[in-house]
C-alpha positions in Angstrom: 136.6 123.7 136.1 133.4 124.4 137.6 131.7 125.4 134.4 132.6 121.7 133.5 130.9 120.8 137.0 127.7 122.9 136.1 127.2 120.9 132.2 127.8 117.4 133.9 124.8 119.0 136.4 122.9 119.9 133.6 123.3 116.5 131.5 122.2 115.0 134.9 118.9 117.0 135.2 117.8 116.5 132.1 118.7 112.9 132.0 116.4 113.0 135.1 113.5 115.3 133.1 113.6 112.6 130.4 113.1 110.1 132.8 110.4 112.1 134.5 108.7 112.5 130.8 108.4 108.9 130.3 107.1 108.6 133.9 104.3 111.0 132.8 103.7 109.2 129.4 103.0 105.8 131.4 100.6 107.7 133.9 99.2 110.0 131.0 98.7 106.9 129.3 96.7 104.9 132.4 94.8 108.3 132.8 93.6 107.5 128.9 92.7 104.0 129.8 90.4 105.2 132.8 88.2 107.6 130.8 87.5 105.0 128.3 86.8 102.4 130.8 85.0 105.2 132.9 86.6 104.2 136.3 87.2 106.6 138.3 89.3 104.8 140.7 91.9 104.3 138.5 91.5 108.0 137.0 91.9 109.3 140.4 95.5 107.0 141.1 96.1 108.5 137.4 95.5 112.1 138.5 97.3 111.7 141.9 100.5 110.5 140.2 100.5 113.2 137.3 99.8 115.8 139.9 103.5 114.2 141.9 105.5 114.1 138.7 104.3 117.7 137.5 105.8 118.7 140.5 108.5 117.3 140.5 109.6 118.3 136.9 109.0 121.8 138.1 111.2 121.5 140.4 113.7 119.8 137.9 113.3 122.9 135.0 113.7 125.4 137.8 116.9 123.9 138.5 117.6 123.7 134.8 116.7 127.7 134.5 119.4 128.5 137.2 121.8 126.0 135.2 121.4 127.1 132.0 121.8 131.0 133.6 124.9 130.2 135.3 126.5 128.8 132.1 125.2 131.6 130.2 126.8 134.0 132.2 130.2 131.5 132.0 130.1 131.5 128.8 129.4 135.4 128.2 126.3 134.1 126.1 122.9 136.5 125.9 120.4 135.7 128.0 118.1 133.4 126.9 120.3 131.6 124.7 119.0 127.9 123.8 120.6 124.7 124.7 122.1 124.2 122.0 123.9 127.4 121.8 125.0 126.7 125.4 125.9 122.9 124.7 128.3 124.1 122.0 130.9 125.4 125.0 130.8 121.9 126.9 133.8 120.1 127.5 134.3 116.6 125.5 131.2 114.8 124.7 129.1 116.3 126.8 127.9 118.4 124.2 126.9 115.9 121.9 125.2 113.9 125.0 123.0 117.5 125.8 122.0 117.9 122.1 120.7 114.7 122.1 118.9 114.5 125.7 117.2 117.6 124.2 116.0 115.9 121.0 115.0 112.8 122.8 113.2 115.5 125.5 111.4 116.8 123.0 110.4 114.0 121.4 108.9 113.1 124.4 107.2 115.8 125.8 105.5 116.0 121.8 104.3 112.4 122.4 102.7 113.5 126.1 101.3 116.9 124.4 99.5 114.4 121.6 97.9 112.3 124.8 97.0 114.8 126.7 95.0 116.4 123.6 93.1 113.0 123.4 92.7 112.9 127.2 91.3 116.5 127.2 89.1 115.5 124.1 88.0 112.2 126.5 86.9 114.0 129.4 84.8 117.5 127.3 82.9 114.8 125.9 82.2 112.8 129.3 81.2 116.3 130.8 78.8 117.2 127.6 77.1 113.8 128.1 76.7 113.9 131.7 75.2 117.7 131.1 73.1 116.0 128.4 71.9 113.3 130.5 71.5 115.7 133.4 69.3 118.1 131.7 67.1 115.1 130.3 66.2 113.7 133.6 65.4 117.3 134.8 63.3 117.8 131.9 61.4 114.7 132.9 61.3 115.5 136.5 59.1 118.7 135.5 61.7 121.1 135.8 63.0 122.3 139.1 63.2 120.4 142.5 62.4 123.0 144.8 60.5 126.2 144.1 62.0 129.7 144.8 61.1 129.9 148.3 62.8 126.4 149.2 59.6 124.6 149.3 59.1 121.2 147.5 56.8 122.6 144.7 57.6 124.7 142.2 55.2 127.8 142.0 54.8 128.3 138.2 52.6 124.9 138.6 49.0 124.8 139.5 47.4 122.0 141.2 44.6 120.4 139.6 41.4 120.4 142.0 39.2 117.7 142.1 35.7 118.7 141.0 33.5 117.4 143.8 30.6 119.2 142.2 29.2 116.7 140.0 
């Protein structure tokens, strides 16, 4: 009986992982719509609440781990085993249910690996045009700010002198 107890368990974590997944889709998704608009109040809200899921699905596949262990060992299965090896010993429909919360999952998780990629893509490309822009305006500026020794001038340059002789 309580390896039935440990695949209703399961079901119920991942139902909660898949719920998580679309969680991180949404804020995945506002995190997109930031770095296109550029507004890094709502990147930072976006980053905040990506950084609380993450955690929190952590959380949920170390549970899933010790699960997935437990039935493994129930089950006299090899360590390691996949889900749907260990799915195939649940009771009823429960099998069926984890096969397809694993599909679903994984379906999921592919869409939130495809936004991420374009995120990632968004935000190299803001940090080559800032370093683009930033080396143009010290280009213009003459070079360095502050010389070696922390004064305002930069030694390399001479100062013209004013020819008072003529």
């Amino acid at each position: 009986m309580e390896r039935d107890a440990l695949f209703i368990e399961l079901e119920a974590v991942l139902r909660r992982e898949h719920e998580l997944a679309g969680q991180l889709l949404k804020a995945t998704g506002w995190q997109n719509s930031a770095l296109r608009r550029n507004d890094m109040e709502m990147l930072n809200q976006a980053v905040a609440e990506l950084s609380e899921l993450n955690g929190e699905l952590r959380r949920l596949e170390d549970t899933r781990e010790t699960l997935q262990n437990r039935l493994e060992n129930a089950q006299s299965i090899a360590p390691g085993a996949t889900l749907t090896a260990i799915a195939a010993g649940a009771p009823g429909e429960i099998s069926a249910r984890l096969i397809d919360l694993r599909r679903d999952l994984r379906l999921r998780l592919h869409e939130l690996r495809q936004l991420t990629d374009t995120n990632n893509l968004l935000t190299r490309n803001a940090l080559r045009m800032n370093t683009t822009i930033t080396n143009i305006f010290k280009q213009a500026d003459g070079g360095t700010t502050y010389g070696e020794s922390g004064r305002v001038q930069d030694p390399t340059r001479t100062l013209t002198t004013l020819n008072k002789s003529v």
